[in-house]
Backbone as CSV, one residue per row, in Angstrom:
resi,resn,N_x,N_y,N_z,CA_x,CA_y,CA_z,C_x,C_y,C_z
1,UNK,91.125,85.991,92.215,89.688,85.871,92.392,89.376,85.156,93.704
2,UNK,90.288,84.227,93.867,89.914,83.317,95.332,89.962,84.063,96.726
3,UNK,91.087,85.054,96.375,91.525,86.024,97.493,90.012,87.007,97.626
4,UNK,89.206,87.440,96.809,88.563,88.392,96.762,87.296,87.521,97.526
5,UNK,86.841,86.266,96.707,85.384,85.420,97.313,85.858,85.648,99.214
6,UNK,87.395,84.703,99.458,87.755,84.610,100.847,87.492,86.142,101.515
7,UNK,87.712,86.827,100.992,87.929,88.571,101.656,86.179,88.400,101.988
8,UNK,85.499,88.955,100.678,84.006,89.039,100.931,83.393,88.228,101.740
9,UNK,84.079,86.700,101.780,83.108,85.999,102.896,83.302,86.260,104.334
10,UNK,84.969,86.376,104.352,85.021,87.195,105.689,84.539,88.196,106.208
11,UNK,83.546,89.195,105.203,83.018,90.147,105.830,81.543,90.295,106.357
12,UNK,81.234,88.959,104.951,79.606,88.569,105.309,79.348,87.985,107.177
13,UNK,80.652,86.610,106.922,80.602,86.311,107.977,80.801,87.425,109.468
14,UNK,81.503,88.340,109.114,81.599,89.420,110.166,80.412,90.065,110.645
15,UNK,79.545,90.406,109.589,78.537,91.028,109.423,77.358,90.292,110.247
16,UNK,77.604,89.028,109.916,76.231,88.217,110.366,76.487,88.233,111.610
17,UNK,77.933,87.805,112.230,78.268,87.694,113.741,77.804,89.254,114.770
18,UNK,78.410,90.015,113.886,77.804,91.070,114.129,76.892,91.484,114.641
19,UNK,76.132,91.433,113.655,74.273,91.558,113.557,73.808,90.876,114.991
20,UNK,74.041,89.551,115.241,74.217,88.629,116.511,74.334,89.203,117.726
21,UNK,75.443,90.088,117.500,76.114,89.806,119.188,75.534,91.964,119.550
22,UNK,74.088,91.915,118.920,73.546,93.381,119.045,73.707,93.198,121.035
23,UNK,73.644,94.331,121.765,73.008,94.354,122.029,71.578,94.391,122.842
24,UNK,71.257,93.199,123.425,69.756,93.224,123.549,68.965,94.103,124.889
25,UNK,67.987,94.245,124.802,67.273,94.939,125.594,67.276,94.292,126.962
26,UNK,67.599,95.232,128.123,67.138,94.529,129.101,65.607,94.923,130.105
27,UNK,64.826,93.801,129.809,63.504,94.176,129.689,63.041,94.626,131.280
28,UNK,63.909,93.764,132.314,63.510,94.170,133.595,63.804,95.313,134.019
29,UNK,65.137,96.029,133.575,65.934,97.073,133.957,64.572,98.025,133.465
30,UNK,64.449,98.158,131.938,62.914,98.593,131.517,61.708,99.110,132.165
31,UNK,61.445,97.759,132.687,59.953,97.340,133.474,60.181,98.221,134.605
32,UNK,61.744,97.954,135.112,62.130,98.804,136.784,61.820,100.380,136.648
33,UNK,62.249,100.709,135.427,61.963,102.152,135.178,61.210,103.276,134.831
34,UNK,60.057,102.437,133.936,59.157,102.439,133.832,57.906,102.587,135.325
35,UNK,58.313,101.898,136.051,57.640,101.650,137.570,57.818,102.959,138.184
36,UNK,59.531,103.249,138.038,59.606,104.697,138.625,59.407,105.853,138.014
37,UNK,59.380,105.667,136.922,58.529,106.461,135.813,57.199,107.454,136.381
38,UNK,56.351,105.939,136.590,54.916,105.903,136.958,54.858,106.455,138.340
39,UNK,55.549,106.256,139.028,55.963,106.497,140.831,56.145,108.017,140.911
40,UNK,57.144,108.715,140.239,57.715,109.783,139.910,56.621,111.087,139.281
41,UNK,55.702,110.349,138.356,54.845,111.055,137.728,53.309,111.494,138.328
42,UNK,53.019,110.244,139.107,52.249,110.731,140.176,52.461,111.535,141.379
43,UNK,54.114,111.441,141.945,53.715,112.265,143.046,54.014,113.509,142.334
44,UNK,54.512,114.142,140.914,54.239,115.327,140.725,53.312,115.929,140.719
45,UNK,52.171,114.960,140.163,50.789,115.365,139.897,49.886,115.684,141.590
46,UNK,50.320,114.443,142.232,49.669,114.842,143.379,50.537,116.400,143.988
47,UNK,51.453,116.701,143.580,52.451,117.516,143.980,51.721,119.074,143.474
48,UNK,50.773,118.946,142.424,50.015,119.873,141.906,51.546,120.428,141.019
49,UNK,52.878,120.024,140.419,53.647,120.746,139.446,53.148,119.963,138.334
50,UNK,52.564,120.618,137.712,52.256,120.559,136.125,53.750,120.327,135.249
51,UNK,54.521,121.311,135.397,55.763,121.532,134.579,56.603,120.029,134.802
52,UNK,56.875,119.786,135.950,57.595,118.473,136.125,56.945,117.465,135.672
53,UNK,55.358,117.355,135.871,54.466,116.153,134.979,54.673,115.710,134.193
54,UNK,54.928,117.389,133.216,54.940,117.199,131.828,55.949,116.895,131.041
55,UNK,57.077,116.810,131.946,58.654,116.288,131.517,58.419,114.263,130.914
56,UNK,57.563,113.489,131.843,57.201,112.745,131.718,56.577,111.845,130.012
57,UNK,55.904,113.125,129.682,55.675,112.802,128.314,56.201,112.916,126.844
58,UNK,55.843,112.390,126.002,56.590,112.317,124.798,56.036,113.768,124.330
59,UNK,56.972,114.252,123.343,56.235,115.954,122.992,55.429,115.471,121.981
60,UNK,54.933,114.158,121.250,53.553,114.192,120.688,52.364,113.312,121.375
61,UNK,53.282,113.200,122.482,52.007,112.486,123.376,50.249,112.793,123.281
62,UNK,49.651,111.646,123.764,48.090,111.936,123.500,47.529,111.385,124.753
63,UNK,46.390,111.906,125.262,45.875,111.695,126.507,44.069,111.326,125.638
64,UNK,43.561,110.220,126.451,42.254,110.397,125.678,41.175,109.869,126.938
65,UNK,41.099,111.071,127.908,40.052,111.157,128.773,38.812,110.211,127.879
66,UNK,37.832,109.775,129.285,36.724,109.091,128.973,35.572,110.354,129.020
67,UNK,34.616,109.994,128.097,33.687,111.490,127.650,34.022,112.190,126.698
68,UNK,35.591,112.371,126.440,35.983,113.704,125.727,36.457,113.161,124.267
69,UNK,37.237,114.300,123.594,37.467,114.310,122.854,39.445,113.870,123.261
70,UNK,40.093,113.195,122.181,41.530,113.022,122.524,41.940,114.806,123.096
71,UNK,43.474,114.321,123.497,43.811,115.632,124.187,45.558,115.458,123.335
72,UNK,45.711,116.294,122.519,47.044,115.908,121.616,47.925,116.922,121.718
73,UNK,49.457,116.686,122.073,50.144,117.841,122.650,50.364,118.188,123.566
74,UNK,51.759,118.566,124.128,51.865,118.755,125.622,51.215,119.729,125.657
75,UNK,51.300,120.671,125.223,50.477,122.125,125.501,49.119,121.968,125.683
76,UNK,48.289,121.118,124.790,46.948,120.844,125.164,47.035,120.250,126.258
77,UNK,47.702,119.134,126.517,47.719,118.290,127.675,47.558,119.260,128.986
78,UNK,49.099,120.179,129.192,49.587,121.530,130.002,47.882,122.116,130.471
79,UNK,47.137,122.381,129.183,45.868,122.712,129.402,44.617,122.042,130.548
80,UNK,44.771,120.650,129.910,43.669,119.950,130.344,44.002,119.918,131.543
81,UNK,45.481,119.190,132.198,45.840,119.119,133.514,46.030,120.373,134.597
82,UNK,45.631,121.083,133.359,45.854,122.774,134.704,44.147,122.381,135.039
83,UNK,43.348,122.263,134.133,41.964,122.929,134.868,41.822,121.825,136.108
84,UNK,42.321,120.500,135.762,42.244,119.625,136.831,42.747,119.718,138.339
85,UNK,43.721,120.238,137.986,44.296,120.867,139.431,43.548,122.094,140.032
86,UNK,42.480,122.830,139.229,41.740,123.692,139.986,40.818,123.396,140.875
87,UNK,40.868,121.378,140.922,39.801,121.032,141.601,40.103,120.781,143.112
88,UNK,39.384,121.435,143.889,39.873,120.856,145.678,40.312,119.746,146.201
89,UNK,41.945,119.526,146.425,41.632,118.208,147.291,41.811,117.265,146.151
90,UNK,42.265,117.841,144.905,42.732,116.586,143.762,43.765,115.482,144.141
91,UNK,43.659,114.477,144.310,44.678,113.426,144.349,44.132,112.292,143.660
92,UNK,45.753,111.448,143.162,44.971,110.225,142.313,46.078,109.395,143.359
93,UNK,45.783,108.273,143.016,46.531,106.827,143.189,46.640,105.792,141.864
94,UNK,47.972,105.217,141.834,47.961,104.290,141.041,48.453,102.624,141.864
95,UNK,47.934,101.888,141.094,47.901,100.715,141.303,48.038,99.781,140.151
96,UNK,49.671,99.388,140.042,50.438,99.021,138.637,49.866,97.684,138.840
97,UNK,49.544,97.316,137.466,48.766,95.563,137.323,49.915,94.677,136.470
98,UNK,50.347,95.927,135.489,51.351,95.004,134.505,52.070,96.002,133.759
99,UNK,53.614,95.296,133.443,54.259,96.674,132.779,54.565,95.479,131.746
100,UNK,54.287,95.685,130.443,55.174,94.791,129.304,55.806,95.655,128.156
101,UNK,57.025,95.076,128.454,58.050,96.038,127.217,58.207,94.912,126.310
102,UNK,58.309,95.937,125.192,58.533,94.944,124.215,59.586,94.039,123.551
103,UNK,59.994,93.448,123.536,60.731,92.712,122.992,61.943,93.098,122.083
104,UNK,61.621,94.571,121.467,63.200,95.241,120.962,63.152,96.415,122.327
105,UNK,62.497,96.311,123.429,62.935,97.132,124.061,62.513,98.730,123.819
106,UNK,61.813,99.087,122.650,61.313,100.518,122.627,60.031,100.986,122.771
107,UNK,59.211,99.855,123.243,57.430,100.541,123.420,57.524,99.257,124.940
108,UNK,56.760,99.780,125.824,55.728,99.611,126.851,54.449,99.909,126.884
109,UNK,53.701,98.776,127.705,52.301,99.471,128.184,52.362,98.886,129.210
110,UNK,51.431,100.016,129.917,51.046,99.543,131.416,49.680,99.759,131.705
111,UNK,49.128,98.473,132.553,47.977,98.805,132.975,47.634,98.829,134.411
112,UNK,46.674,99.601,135.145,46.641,99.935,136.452,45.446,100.174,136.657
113,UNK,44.914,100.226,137.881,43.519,100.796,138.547,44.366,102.111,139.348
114,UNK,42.819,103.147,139.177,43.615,104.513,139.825,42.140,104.744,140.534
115,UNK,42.430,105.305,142.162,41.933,105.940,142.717,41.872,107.538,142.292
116,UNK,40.682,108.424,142.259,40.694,109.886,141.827,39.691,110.104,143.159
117,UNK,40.666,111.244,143.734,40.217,111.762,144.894,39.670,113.582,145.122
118,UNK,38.507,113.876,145.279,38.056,115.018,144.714,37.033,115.574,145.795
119,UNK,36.892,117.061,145.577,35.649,117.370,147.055,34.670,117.329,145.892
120,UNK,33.525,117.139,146.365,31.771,117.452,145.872,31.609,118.291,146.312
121,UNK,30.766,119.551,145.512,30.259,120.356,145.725,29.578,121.046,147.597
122,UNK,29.657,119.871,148.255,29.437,120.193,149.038,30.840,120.236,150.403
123,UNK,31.658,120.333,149.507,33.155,120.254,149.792,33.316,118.465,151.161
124,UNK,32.660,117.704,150.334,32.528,116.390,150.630,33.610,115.586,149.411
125,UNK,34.658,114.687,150.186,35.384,114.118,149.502,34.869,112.798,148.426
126,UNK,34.920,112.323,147.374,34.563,112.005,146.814,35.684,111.098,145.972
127,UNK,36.163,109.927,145.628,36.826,108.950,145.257,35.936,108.335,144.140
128,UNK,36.657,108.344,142.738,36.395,107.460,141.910,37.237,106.700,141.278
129,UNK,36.746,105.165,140.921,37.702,104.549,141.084,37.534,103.754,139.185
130,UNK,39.018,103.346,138.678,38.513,103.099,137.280,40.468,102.156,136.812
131,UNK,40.188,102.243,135.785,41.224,101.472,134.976,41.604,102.172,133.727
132,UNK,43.387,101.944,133.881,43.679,102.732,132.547,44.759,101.840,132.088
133,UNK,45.385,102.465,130.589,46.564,101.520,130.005,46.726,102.507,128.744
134,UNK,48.639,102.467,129.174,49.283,103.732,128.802,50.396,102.920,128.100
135,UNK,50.710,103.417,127.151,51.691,103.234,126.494,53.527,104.202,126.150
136,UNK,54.327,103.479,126.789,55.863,104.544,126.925,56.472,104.423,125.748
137,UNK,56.826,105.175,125.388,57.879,105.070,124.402,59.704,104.988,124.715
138,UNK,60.658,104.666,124.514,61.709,104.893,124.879,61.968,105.990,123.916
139,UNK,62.779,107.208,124.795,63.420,108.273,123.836,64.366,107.353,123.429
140,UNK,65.614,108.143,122.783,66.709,107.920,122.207,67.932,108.382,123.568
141,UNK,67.384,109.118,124.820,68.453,109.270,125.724,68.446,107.800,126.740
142,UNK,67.148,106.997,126.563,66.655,105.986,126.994,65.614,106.086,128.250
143,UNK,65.668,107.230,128.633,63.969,107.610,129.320,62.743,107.151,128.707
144,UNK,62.037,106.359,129.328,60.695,106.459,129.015,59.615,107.200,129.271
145,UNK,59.156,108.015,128.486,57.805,108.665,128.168,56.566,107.979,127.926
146,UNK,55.826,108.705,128.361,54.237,108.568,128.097,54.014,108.795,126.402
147,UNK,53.633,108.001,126.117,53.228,108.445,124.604,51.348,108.583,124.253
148,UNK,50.928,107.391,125.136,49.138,107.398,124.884,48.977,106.975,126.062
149,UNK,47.607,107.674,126.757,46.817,107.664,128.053,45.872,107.431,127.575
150,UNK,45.154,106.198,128.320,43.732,105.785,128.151,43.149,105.413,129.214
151,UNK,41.495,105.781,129.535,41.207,105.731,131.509,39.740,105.890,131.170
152,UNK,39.065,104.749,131.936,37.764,105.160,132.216,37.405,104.904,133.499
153,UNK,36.493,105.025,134.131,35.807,104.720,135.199,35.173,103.565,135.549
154,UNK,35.343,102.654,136.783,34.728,101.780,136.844,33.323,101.708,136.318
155,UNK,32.265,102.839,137.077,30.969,102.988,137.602,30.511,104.493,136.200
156,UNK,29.618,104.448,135.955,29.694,105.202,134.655,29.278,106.437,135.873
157,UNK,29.185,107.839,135.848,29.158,108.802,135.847,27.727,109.135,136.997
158,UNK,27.482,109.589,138.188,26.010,109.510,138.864,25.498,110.929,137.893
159,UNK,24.309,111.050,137.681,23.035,111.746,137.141,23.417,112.721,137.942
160,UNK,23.359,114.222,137.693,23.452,115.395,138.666,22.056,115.464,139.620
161,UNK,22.123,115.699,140.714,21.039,115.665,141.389,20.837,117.073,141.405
């Protein structure tokens, strides 16, 4: 019986040491990648490739434009970001404020101000400027994805003249 308690405690104790020596996330390596993530994903977009954009996101990712209704699905997404690129002269900018990963290492958010660069109707360039905060997920290959997009505008919307 003594042999059996000694056996089992040796395994608890294994177990616990175990459990211990996981492991841990390294949050900067993270944060670093995440950055190029964000770096990577804009110049596709400014790049006008949709397809490479969309590598970026999680396949249940959600986008939730200001005005609209959520946008759920790469394919919807594929959607929304095509009509956007039909616009002249589309370019955005980002401007990273904060990347925080979490603490086991599998969710991020980031928040940023983005320049949106666009012609007016009178094929006059036009810049609006606003704040968003996105949330990554880590896959399981350890890429981070976009999982939720959120963005509004500084200045609410001018009245159509």
């Amino acid at each position: 019986m003594k042999q059996i308690q000694t056996y089992l405690y040796g395994l608890l104790v294994t177990a616990v040491v175990a459990t211990g020596c996981a492991k841990l996330p390294d949050i900067t390596a993270d944060e670093a990648s995440i950055r190029k993530t964000d770096s990577d994903m804009v110049a596709a977009l400014n790049a006008r490739d949709v397809d490479r954009w969309l590598t970026f996101f999680a396949s249940d990712a959600k986008m939730m434009p200001p005005g609209a209704p959520p946008v759920a699905g790469k394919e919807a997404i594929r959607k929304f970001i095509a009509e956007l690129m039909t616009i002249p002269n589309f370019a955005v900018a980002h401007h990273l404020e904060s990347v925080v990963v979490s603490r086991s290492g599998d969710l991020a958010y980031v928040s940023y101000s983005f320049e949106l660069t666009v012609k007016d109707a009178k094929g006059q360039p036009v810049t609006e400027r606003g704040k968003d905060i996105s949330v990554y997920k880590k896959e399981s290959d350890g890429s981070w994805k976009l999982a939720v997009d959120m963005w509004s505008e500084n200045q609410p919307p001018s009245a159509p003249s």
